[in-house]
C-alpha positions as CSV (number, residue, x, y, z in Angstrom):
1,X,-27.9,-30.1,-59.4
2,X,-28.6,-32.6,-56.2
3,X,-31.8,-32.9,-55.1
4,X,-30.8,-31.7,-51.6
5,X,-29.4,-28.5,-52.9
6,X,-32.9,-28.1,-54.9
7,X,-34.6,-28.3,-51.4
8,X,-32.8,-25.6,-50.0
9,X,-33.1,-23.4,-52.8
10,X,-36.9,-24.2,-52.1
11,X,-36.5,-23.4,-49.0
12,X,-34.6,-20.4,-48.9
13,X,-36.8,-19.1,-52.1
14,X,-40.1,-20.0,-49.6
15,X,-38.2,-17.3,-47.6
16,X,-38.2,-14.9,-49.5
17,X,-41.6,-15.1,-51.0
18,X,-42.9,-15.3,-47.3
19,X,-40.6,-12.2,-46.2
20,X,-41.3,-10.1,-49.5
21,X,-42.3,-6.9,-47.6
22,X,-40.0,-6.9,-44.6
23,X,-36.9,-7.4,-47.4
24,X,-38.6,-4.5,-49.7
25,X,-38.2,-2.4,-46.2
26,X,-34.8,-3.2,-45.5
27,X,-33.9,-2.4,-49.3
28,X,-35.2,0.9,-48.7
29,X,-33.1,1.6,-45.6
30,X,-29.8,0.6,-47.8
31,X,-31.2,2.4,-50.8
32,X,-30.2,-0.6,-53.1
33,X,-32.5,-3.0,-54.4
34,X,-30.7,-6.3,-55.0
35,X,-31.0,-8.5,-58.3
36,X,-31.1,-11.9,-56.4
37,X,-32.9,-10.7,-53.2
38,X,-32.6,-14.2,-51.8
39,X,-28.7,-13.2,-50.8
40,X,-30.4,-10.1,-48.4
41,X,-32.6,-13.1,-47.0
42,X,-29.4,-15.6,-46.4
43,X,-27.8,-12.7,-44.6
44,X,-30.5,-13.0,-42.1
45,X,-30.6,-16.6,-41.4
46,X,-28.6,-16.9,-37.9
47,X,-26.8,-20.4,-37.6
48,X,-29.7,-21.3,-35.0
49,X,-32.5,-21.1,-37.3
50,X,-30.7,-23.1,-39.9
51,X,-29.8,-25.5,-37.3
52,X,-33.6,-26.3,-36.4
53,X,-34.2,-26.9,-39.8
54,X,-32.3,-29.9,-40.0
55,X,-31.1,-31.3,-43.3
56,X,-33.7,-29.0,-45.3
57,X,-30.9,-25.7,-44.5
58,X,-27.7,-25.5,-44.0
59,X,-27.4,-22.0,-45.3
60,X,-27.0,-19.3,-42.9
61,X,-25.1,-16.3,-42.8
62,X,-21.4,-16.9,-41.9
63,X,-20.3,-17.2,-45.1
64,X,-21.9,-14.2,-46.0
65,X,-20.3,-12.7,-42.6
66,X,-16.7,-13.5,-43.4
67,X,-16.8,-12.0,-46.9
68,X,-18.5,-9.0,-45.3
69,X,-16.0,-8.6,-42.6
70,X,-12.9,-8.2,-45.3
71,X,-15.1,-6.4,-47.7
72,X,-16.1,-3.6,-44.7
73,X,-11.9,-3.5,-43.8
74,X,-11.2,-2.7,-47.4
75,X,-14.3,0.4,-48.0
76,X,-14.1,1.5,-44.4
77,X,-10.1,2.0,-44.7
78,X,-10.6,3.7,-48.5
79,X,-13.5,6.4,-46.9
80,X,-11.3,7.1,-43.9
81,X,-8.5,7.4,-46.3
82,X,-10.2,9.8,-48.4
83,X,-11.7,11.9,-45.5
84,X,-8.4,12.5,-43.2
85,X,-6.0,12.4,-46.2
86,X,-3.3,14.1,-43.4
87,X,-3.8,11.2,-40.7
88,X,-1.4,8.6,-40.1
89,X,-1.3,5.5,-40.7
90,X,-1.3,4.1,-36.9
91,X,-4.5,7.0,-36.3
92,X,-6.2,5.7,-39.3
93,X,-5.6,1.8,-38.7
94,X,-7.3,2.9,-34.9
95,X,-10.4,4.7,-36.6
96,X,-11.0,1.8,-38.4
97,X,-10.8,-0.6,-35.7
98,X,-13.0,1.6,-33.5
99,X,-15.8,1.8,-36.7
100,X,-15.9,-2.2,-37.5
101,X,-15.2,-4.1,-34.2
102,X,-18.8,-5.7,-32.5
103,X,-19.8,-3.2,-30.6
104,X,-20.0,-0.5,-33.2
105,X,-21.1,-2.4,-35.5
106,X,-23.9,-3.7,-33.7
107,X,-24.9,-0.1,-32.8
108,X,-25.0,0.6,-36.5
109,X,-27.5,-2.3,-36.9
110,X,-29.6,-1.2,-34.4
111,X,-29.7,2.1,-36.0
112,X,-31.5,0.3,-39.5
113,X,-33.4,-2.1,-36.8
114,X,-31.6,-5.2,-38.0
115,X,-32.7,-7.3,-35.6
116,X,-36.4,-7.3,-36.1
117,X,-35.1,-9.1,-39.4
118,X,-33.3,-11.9,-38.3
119,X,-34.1,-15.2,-38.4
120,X,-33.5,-16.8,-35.0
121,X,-33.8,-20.1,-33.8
122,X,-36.5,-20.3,-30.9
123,X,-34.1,-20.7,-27.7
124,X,-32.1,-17.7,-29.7
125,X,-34.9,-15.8,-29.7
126,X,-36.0,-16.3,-26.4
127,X,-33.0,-15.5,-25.0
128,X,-32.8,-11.8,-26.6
129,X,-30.8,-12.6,-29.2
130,X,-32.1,-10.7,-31.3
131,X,-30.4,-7.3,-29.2
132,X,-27.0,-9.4,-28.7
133,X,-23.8,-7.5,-29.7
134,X,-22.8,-10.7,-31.6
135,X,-25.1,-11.4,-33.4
136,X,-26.2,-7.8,-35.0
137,X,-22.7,-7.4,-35.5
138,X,-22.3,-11.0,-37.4
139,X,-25.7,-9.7,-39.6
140,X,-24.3,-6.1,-40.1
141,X,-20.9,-7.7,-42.3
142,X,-23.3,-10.4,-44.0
143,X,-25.5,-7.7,-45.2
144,X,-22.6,-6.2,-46.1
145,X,-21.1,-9.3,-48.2
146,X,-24.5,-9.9,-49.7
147,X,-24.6,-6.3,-51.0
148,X,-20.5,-7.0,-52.3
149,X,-21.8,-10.2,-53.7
150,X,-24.6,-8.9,-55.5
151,X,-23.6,-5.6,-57.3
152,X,-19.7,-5.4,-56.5
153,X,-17.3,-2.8,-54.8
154,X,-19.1,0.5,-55.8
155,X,-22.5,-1.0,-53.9
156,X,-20.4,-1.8,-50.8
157,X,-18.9,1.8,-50.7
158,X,-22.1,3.7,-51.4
159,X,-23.7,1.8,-48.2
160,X,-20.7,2.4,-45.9
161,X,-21.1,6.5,-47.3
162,X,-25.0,5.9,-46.3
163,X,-24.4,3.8,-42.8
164,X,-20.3,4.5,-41.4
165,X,-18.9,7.5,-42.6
166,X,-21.7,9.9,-40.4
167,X,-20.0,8.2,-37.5
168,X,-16.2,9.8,-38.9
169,X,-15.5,12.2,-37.0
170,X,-17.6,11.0,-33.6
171,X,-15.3,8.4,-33.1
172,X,-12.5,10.2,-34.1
173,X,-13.3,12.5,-31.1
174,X,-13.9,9.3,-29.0
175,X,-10.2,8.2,-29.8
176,X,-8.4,11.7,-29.1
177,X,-10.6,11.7,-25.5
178,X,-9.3,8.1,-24.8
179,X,-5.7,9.4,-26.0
180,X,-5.6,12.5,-24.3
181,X,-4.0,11.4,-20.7
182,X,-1.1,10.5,-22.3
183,X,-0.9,13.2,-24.2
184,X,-1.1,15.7,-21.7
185,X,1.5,13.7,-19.4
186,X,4.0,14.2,-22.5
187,X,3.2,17.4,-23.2
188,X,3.7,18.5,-19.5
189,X,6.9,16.3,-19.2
190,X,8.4,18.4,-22.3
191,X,7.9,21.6,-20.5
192,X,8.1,21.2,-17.0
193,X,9.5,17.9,-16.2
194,X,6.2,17.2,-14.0
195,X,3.0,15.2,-15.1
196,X,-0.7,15.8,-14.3
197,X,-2.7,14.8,-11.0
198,X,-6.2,13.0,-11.2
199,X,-8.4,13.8,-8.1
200,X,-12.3,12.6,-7.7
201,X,-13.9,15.5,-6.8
202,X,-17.1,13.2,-5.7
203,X,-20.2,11.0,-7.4
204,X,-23.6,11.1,-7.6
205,X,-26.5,9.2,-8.5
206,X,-27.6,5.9,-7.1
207,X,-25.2,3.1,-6.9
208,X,-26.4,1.4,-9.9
209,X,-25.7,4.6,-11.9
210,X,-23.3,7.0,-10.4
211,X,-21.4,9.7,-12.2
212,X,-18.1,10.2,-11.3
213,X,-16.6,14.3,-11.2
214,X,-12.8,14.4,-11.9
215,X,-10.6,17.3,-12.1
216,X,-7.0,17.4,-13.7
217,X,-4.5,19.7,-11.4
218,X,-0.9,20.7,-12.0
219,X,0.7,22.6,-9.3
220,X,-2.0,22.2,-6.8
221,X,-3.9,24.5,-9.5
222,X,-7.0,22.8,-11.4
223,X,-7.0,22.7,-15.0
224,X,-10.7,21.4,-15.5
225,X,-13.0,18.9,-14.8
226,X,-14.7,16.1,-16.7
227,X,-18.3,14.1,-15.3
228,X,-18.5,10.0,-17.1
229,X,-20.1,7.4,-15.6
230,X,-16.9,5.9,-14.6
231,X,-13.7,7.5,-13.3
232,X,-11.5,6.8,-16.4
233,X,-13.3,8.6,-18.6
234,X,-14.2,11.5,-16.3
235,X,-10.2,11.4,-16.4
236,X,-10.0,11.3,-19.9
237,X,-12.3,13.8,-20.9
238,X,-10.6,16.5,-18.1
239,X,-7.3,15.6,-19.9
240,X,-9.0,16.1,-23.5
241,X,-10.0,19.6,-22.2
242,X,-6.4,20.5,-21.4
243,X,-5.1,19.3,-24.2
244,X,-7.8,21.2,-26.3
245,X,-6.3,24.2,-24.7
246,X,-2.8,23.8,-24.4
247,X,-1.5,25.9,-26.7
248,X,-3.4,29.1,-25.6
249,X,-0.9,31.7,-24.0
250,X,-3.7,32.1,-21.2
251,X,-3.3,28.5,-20.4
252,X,0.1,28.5,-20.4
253,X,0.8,31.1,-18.0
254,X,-1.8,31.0,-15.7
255,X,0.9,28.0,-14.3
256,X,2.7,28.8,-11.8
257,X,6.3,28.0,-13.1
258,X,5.6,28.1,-16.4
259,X,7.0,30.4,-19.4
260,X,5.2,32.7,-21.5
């Protein structure tokens, strides 16, 4: 073994000795305790921090990041598969997206306070870095590889059971919201030839934080309403509404034109 990869063992093992408690913590939060604990503490080392270290470490946690970010694909897309075992394959390959990409995985960090863990470099730090999408995201898949790397497959699924799979069915709904306008155009194109009109009904709030009202009318008759902080998804969730709906006799005939 070179004597440069001895000093960043050191280093790295200095770490972990120093962060003993705050890597007991986060153990508890995954409900895993790892045999080489040193892998949790390389999954928190941000490139910065190794970079102001110089020569004494060049370990940080993209490595870890990139075996976490196939490793998450592969457990996430077995979970969903065993949960909606009657969704297809486009539906599921967009659940999966929506669970893994930066944003929701960052909001999964926050949830086990990930950031407070990290290892920044100082400019990183000052900057906030330690509540930037990127970055919790990047630290979310190493964890994730360093839990692969240390107790296999099994380990991996139990902690996307414990950490992903609550959030199933909430972005499920999120996804059949953002579907749901062109749903209902088709559905209304099958029937009556004619597609749904979007009217703002108003806003309120102060500019910095105005909520939009939408209805969704057909016929000049109103179908129902939806209130977002921006007009698309007032849209979307008046169009989910109709769509919950749609096959109800009552909704049905109350339009004018249409057959019972």
């Amino acid at each position: 073994m070179s004597l440069a990869k001895e000093l960043r063992m050191t280093i790295l093992d200095a770490l972990v000795i120093k962060n003993r408690e705050k890597l007991a913590s986060f153990e508890e939060k995954l409900a895993y305790s790892f045999t080489d604990i040193s892998l949790l503490q390389e999954a928190f080392i941000h490139s910065s921090y190794a970079f102001e270290q110089g020569n004494d470490l060049r370990r940080d946690n993209e490595t870890l990041e990139f075996l976490g970010d196939a490793v998450l694909d592969l457990t996430v897309g077995h979970a969903l598969y065993q949960h909606y075992p009657e969704m297809k394959e486009g539906e599921l390959t967009q659940l999966r997206a929506a669970l893994v990409n930066e944003s929701h995985l960052a909001c999964m960090a926050r949830e086990i306070d990930l950031g407070s863990d990290l290892l920044l470099g100082r400019g990183e730090d000052h900057s906030q870095g330690r509540t930037k999408n990127s970055i919790l995201s990047c630290a979310f898949e190493a964890v994730m590889g360093a839990l692969f790397l240390d107790g296999g497959y099994q380990v991996v699924e139990n902690a996307v059971a414990k950490l992903v799979a609550p959030w199933f069915d909430e972005r499920h709904k999120d996804l059949e919201i953002a579907d749901a306008k062109s749903r209902l155009q088709a559905m209304l194109q099958e029937i009556f030839s004619e597609g749904p009109i979007y009217h703002l009904e108003g806003t309120s709030g102060p500019d910095h934080d105005k909520t939009f009202s939408v209805s969704v009318r057909f016929r000049d008759q109103v179908l129902a309403s939806g209130e977002a902080k921006n007009k698309k998804k007032a849209e979307q969730q008046a169009a989910a509404k109709v769509v919950e709906n749609f096959d109800s006799y009552n909704f049905r005939s109350s339009i004018k034109g249409g057959e019972e």
